[in-house]
N, C-alpha and C positions, 0 to 999 in steps of 0.2 A: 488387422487388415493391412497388409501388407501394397507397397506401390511399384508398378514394375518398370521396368525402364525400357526407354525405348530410342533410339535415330532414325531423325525425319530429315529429307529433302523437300523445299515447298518453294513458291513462288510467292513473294510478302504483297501489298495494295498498289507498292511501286513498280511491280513489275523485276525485281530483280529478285536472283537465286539465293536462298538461305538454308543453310543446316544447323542442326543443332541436337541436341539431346533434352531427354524432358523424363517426368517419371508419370503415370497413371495410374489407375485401375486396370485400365483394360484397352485394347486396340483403340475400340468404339470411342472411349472416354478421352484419350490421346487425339484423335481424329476431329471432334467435337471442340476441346478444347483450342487448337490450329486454329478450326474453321471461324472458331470464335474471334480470334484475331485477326480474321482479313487475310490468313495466309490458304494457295492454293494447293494441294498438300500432291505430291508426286508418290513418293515413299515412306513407309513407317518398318521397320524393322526391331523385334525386340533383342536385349543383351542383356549378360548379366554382368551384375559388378560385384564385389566382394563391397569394395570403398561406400558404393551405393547402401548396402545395407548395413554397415557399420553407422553407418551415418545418418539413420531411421533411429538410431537407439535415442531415445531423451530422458531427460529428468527433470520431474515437476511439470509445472501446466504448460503447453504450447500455444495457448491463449492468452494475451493480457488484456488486463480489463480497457484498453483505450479498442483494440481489436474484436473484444466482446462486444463492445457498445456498437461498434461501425458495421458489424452482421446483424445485428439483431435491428439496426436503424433501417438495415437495407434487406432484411426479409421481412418488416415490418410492413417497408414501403412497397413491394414487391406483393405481399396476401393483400392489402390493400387495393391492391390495382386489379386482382381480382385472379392473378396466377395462383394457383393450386401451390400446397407444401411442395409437392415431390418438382413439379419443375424452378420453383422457387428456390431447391437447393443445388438443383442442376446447374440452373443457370450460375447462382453465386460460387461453385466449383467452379465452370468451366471461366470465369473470369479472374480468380485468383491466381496470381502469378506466383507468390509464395508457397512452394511445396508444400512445407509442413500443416499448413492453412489448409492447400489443396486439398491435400490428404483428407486430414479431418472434417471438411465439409463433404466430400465425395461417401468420406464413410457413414456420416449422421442420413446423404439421399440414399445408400444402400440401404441402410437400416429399414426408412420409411417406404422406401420401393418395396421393400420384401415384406411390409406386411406390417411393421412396429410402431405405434403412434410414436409422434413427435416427441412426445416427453420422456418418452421409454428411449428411446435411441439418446436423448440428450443422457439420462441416467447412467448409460453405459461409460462417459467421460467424464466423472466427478471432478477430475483436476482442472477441466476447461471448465466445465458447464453447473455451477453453485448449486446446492439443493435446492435455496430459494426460488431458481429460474425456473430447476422441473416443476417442483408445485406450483408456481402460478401459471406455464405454459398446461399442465396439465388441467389444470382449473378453466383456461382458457378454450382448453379443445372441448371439454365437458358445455361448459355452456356458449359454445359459438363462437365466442368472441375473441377468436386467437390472434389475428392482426392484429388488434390494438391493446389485449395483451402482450403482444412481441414489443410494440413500442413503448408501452407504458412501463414496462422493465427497462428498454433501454433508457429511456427517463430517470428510474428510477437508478440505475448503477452511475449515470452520467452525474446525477446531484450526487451520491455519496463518493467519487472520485472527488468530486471539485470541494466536497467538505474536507475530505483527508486528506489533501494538496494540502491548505490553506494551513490546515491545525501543523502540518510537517513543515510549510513554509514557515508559522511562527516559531519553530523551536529550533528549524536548520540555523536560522539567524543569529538568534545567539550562541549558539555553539560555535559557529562560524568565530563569531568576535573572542571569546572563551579561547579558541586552539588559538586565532594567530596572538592575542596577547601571550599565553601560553610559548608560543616561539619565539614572540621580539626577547620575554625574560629571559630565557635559557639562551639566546645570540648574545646578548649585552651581558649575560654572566662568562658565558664563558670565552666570549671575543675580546669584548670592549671593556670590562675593568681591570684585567690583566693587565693589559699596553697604559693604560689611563693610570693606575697605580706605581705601574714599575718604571714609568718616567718621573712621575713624585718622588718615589721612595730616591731616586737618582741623587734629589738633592741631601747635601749632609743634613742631618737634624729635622727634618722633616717627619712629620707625625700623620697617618691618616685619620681622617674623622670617622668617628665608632661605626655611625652607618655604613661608610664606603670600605672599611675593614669585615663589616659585618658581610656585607652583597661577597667582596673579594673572598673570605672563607666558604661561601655561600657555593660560588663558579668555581674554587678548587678543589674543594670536596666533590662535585658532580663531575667535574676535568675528569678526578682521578679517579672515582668510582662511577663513570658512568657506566661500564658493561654491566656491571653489578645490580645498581640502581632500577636501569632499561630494563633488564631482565626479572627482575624481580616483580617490577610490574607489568609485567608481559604474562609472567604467572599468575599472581594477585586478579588478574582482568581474566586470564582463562582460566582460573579455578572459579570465579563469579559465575562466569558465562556457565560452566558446569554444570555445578549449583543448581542455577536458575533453571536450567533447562531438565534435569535430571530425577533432582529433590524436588519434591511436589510443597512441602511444608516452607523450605526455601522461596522457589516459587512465587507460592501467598505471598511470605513475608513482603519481597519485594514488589507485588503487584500492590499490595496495601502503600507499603512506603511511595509509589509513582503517584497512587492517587490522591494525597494525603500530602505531596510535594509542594510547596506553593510554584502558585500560576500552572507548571507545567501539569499539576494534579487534576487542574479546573478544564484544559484542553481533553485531557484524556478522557475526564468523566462524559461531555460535552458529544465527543465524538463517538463513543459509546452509545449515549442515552437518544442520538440520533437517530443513529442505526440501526436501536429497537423500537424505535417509532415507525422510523421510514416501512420496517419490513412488517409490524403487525399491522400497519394502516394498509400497505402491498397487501396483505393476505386478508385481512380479517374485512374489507370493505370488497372483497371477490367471493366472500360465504365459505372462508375456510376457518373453523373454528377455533376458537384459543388457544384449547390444548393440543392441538395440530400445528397449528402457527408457531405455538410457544415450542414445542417439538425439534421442529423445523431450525429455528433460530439458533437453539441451544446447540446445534452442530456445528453453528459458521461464528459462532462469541468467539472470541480468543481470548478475551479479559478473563482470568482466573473469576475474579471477583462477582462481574456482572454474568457469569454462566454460573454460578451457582447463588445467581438471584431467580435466572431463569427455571431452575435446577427447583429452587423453592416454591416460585408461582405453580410450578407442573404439580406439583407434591398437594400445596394448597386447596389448590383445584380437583385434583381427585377427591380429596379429603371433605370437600364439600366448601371449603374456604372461599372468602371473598378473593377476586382476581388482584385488585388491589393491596391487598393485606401485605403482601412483603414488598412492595413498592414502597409502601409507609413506612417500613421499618427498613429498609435499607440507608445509610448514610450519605450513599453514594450515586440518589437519585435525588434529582431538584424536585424542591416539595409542587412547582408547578406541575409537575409530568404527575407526580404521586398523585395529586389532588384531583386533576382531569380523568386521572383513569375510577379513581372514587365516583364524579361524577356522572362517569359515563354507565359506571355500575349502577347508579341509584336509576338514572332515565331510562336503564335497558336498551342504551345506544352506543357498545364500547366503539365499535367501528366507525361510525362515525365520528367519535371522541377523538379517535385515534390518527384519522388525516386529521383533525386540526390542530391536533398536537405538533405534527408531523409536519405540516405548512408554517407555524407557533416558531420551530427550531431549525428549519432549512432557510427560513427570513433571518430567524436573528442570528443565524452561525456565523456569515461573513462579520459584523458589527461584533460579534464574541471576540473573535480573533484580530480584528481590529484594533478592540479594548486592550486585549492581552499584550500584540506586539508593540503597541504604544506605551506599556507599561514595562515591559521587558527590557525594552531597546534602549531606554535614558537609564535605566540601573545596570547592566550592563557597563553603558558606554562610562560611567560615572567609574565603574570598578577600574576595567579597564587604564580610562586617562591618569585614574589615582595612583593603579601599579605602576604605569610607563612613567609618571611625574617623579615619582619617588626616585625611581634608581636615575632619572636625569636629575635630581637632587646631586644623587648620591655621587654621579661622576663630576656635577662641577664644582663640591666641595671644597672638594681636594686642591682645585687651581684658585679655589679664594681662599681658601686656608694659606696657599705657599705665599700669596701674595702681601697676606698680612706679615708671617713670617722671615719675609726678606727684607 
């Protein structure tokens, strides 16, 4: 669905003249949109642009999830108050000032104007709109309760941003302290032992100490061979990247090695085993069944490992297996998750099991990563002060070595 363009002359709330250009659907949706804003509309005229549709082209979602969350809060609140879908999306069109927004929202009320429930128009936008959303919006139109299905998603995506923040804030950090030590060493090799050496060497008879000779060989082998060196790992990093992305057995390997990492293994697993909580407690406590749910889910995993746990439970299940049963044998699920979903098999209440699992792991996630970055951050810092200590060893050696010497 394409947006067509248009220039308007109008009269703004103040009373003075404004033109401009804008894109819509249609005259009507152009006119409506104006009016929305207080402006009193003189003229609309349509034009085409060549730039205009060049510039429609995108790639990847036009949604992010801070923008998912803020629609879905606000036609949440909006089916709440008792406005119908169809003007519910009207209105959120004609108030979005971001075109590409615009767009999309204009196209999900065409959808449902013409005829197509709500969840079937979200369908049609898989890169914006998760599988997860349509099944439980669909869920929600079936049994009524679509308003507070809209917001209880939006809930529900709002905790699992603030959980995948937290786990990326603990690891941004020490990578953080990792690069710049990283750079003080390669500045003080290739700056500062150079000039610090070659005013010692200056004096007759003077000897450097092994280490400060050691760093000094160290900064002129990388002096001399750095194109070589850079480059070499520039390939090294983009044959990985390759690899990983490419080679499926690759892949594994390194998905295994991430989780299996210390500390940073325990975040990933954490973040993971959340997410399949959050989303069969979302589904399975709205009366959509396991192997639907587990279905569902197994599309939006990205973890190699944990989608062909998912991949196993669906297998089990047909098979007539316990739900639990590859939960137990997985490595890479904490025996609390394993053991509750056991439980919740023997009481014939997985759903229920499954929000308190689910409540169990969105409590303790902040406190997880808490544990983690306080545990990260003094081993780090300790790495760190012990490289930077060394080579300021290393440089004032040399000037208590000459001093004995003279």
């Amino acid at each position: 669905m394409e947006l067509r363009n248009f220039k308007y002359t109008a009269i703004n709330a103040d009373g003075k003249a404004v033109r401009g250009r804008m894109e819509a659907l249609n005259r009507g949706a152009c006119i409506k949109y104006l009016k929305a804003k207080n402006y009193q509309v003189n003229s609309i005229k349509e034009y085409k642009s060549i730039v205009s549709k060049l510039d429609q082209i995108s790639f990847g979602s036009n949604l992010k999830s801070k923008h998912l969350i803020f629609f879905l809060k606000q036609l949440g609140s909006l089916l709440n108050a008792g406005v119908n879908i169809v003007q519910a999306l009207e209105l959120l069109s004609l108030q979005q000032d971001n075109r590409i927004h615009r767009k999309l929202y204009f196209e999900l009320y065409q959808q449902v104007y013409n005829g197509f429930s709500f969840s079937k128009a979200l369908s049609k936008r898989p890169k914006e709109f998760p599988n997860l959303l349509v099944q439980m919006i669909e869920v929600g139109e079936i049994s009524g309760d679509l308003p507070n299905t809209v917001l209880k998603m939006a809930e529900y995506y709002e905790k699992q941003i603030k959980i995948t923040n937290d786990i990326k804030g603990a690891i941004r950090m020490p990578l953080i302290y990792l690069v710049a030590t990283l750079v003080i060493a390669a500045g003080m090799l290739i700056f500062v032992f150079p000039n610090i050496t070659s005013l010692f060497l200056s004096f007759e008879g003077a000897e450097l100490p092994g280490i400060t000779q050691f760093f000094l060989n160290v900064g002129n082998f990388t002096a001399k061979y750095a194109i070589f060196i850079f480059s070499s790992l520039a390939i090294i990093i983009l044959t990985i990247w390759i690899l990983n992305r490419y080679v499926k057995s690759i892949h594994r390997a390194f998905t295994i090695f991430g989780l299996n990492f210390p500390i940073i293994g325990q975040l990933i697993q954490m973040n993971n085993q959340i997410m399949i909580a959050n989303s069969l407690s979302q589904m399975m406590s709205n009366g959509i069944n396991s192997l639907k749910a587990l279905q569902t889910i197994k599309n939006f995993v990205k973890n190699t490992m944990y989608k062909e746990l998912i991949i196993k439970t669906i297998s089990y299940i047909e098979d007539g297996k316990p739900f639990s049963k590859s939960f137990v044998e997985s490595p890479y699920i904490d025996p609390i998750m394993s053991k509750m979903i056991a439980t919740g098999e023997r009481t014939g209440d997985i759903p229920k099991l499954m929000d308190n699992l689910a409540i169990y792991y969105n409590g303790i996630s902040e406190i997880r990563v808490a544990q983690i970055k306080n545990s990260l951050q003094p081993i780090l810092l300790i790495i760190v002060y012990a490289m930077v200590g060394v080579m300021i060893i290393a440089i004032m050696m040399p000037m208590l070595s000459l001093g004995s010497q003279i």
